[in-house]
N, C-alpha and C positions, 0 to 999 in steps of 0.2 A: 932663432927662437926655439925653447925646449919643447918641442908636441908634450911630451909627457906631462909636465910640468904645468902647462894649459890646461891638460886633460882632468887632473887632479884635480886643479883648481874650479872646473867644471861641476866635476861629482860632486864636492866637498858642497858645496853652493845647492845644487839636486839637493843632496841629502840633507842639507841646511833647511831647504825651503819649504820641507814636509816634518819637521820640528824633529828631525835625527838628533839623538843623542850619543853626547861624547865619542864626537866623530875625530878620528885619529887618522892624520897619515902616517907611516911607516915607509920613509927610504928606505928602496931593498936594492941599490943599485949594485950594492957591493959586494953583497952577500948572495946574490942569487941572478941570475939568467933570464926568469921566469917573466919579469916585468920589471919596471923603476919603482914603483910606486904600491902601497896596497891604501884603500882607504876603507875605514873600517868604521862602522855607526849603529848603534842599536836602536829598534821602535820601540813600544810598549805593549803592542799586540801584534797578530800577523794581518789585519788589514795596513796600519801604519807600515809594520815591512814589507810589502807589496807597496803603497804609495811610494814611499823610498826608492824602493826597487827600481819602479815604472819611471817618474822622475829623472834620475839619473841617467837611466835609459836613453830616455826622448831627449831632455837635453843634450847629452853627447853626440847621439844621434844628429841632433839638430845641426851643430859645431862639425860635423861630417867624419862621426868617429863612430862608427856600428859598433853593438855588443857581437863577438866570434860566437858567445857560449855563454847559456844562463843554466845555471845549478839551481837545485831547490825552491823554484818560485810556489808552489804548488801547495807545502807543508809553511811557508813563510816563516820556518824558525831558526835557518840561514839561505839567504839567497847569496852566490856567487854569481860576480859578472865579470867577465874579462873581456877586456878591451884592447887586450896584445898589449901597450906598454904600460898599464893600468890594471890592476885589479881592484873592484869593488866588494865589499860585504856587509851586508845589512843581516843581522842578528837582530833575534828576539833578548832580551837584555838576559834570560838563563844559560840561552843557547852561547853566547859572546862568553859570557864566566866562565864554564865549562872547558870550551876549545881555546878562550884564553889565545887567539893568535899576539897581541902583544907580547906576550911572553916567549913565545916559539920563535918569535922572529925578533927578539930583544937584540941582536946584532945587528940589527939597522937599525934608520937615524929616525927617532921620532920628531916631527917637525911642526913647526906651526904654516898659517897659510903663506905669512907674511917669507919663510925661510924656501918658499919653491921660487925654484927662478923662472920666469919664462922670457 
């Protein structure tokens, strides 16, 4: 079974469950070291990106997969969460347009849920 791949499919779900918007995985298996996976979702304000945030947290959490390292929960208009083969990010929907990570990391494979294996 893929951890990572579960993993994903975890956040994706989190971020889903707090009305995340245009939540994107990003296979980065190929391209990078760093992690398998980025999943990427904007709120609409920074209490929604904190629910987001917190969410995906507990849930993985739950599933026995700690966050290592939370970025920016505090300003909520990018939060990072890495999960060692998992990276999460919840953006404020200005903050996401700007830094634009689909675009930086357009070398890996944008996916839907149904294309993660576990």
């Amino acid at each position: 079974m893929n951890q990572s791949g579960i993993m994903a499919k975890i956040a994706y779900k989190a971020l889903s469950d707090k009305k995340g918007e245009d939540i994107t995985i990003i296979d980065i298996r190929d391209v990078s070291v760093m992690a398998d996976y980025f999943i990427i979702a904007s709120g609409s304000n920074p209490n929604q990106v904190q629910a987001m945030a917190d969410n995906a947290q507990e849930e993985l959490g739950k599933a026995g997969y700690p966050c290592r390292q939370v970025e920016g929960y505090s300003t909520a208009n990018w939060i990072l969460m890495d999960f060692g083969d998992i990276i999460v990010h919840a953006f404020d929907r200005e903050n996401r347009l700007f830094y634009d990570l689909e675009r930086i990391w357009r070398d890996g494979k944008t996916l839907t849920m149904e294309d993660i294996e576990d």
